[in-house]
N, C-alpha and C positions, 0 to 999 in steps of 0.2 A: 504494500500500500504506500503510493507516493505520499500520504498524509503522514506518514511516521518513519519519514527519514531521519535517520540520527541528526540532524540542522536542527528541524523541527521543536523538539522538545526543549530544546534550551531556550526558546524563544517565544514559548506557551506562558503568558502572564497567570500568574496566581499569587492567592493570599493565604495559602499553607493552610495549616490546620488547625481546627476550631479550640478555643478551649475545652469540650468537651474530651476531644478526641486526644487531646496533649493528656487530658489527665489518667489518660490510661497507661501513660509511661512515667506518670509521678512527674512530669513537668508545670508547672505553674504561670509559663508563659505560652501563646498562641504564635500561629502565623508561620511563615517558613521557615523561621532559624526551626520552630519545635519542629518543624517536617523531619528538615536534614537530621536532628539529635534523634529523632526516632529509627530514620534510616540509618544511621550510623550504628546505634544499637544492636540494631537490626543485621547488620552485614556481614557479622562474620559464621552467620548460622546460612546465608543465602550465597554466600562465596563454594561454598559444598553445588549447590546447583549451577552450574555452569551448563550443563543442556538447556537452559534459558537463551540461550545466546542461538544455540542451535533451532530449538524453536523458536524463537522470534527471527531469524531470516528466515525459516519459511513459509511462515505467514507474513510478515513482512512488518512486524512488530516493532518496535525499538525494545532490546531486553532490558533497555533501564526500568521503561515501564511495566515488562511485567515482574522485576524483582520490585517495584515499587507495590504492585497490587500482594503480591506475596507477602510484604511488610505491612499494609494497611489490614489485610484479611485474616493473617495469623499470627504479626508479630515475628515472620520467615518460620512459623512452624513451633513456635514459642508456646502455643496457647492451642494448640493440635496437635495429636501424635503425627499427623501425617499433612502434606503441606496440601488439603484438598481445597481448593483455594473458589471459594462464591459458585460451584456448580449449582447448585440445587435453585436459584432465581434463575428466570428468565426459559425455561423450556427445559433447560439440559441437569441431565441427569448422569453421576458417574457411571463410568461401562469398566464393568468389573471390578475385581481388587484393584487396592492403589497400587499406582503405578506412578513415579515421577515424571518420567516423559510422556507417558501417554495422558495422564490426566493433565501436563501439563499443555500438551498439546489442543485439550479438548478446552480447556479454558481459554486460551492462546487462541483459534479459531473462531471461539464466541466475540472476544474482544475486538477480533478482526472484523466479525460478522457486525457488529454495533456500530462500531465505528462506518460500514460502508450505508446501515440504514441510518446512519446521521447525513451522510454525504446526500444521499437520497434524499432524505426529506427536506433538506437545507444546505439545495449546492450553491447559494451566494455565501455559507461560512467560507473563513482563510482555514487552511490545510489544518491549523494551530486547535483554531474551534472544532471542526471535524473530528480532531483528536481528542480535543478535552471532551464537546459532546460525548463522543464513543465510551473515554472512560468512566464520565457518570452515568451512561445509559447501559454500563456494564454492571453497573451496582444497582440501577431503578428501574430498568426497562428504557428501552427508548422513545414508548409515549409519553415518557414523564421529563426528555428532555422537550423544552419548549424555546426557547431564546437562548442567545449567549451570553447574558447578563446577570439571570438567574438560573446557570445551569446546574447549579448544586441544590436545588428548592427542593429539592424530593429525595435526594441523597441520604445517606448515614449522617448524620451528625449535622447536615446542612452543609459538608465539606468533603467531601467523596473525591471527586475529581482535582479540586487544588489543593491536597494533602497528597493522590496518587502524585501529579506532577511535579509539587517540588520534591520529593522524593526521589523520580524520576531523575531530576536534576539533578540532586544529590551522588547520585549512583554512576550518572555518567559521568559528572564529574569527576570524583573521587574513586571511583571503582574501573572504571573505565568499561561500564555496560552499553 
């Protein structure tokens, strides 16, 4: 997906994550530094998955984002035996025992899948929104994205997508995802 070229996500505005969402890591402050301190947390439990990388070219992913949804959904596997990461919304259901690449792959497809019904229903967004839409319509469904303004109004915490992105940020930067 030309929407989620490695450029792309560095370039994706966001206001990180909500205070609610920080205080699941015992943080007391909001917004993107708490992203990046959660991702950071978070990294040396999701440095083990490096078939992220693999999966995400070929869906055409950027793997920052999806070791980013891996940290927003489990904490990288922190608060699950198994990193089974948001199957059960939106249609899809696991196919068989866990499996890291394959259930990584069937998450990884959806996100892809969301992201192209975002393009669809709103091809005047920049590549940026396309992507942000896709990753909060990966958490709410994508008739609950409506504008690019309020596209977290239906999300977890109200921060879904700019908690994944700086994250995202985070990871490529520092990780080099």
């Amino acid at each position: 997906l030309s929407a989620c070229a490695s450029e792309v996500i560095m370039k994706v505005d966001t206001t990180g994550a909500s205070k609610k969402t920080a205080l699941q890591y015992n943080l007391t402050y909001k917004g993107v530094n708490a992203s990046h301190q959660m991702a950071q947390a978070d990294a040396a439990r999701l440095y083990d998955l490096r078939i992220i990388k693999r999966v995400g070219r070929e869906f055409g992913i950027e793997p920052a984002v999806i070791a980013a949804i891996i940290s927003r959904e489990s904490r990288a596997g922190n608060l699950l035996q198994e990193v089974n990461v948001n199957l059960n919304q939106g249609g899809y259901t696991p196919q068989g025992a866990w499996n890291r690449e394959g259930d990584l792959r069937q998450c990884t497809e959806r996100l892809a899948d969301c992201i192209e019904q975002i393009k669809f229903r709103h091809p005047d967004w920049s590549k940026a929104h396309w992507l942000k839409g896709g990753i909060a319509a990966y958490n709410t469904g994508v008739e609950n994205v409506h504008d690019r303004v309020h596209v977290d109004e239906y999300t977890t915490n109200g921060d879904y997508s700019n908690d994944v992105v700086a994250r995202a940020q985070w990871y490529k930067e520092y990780r080099g995802y």
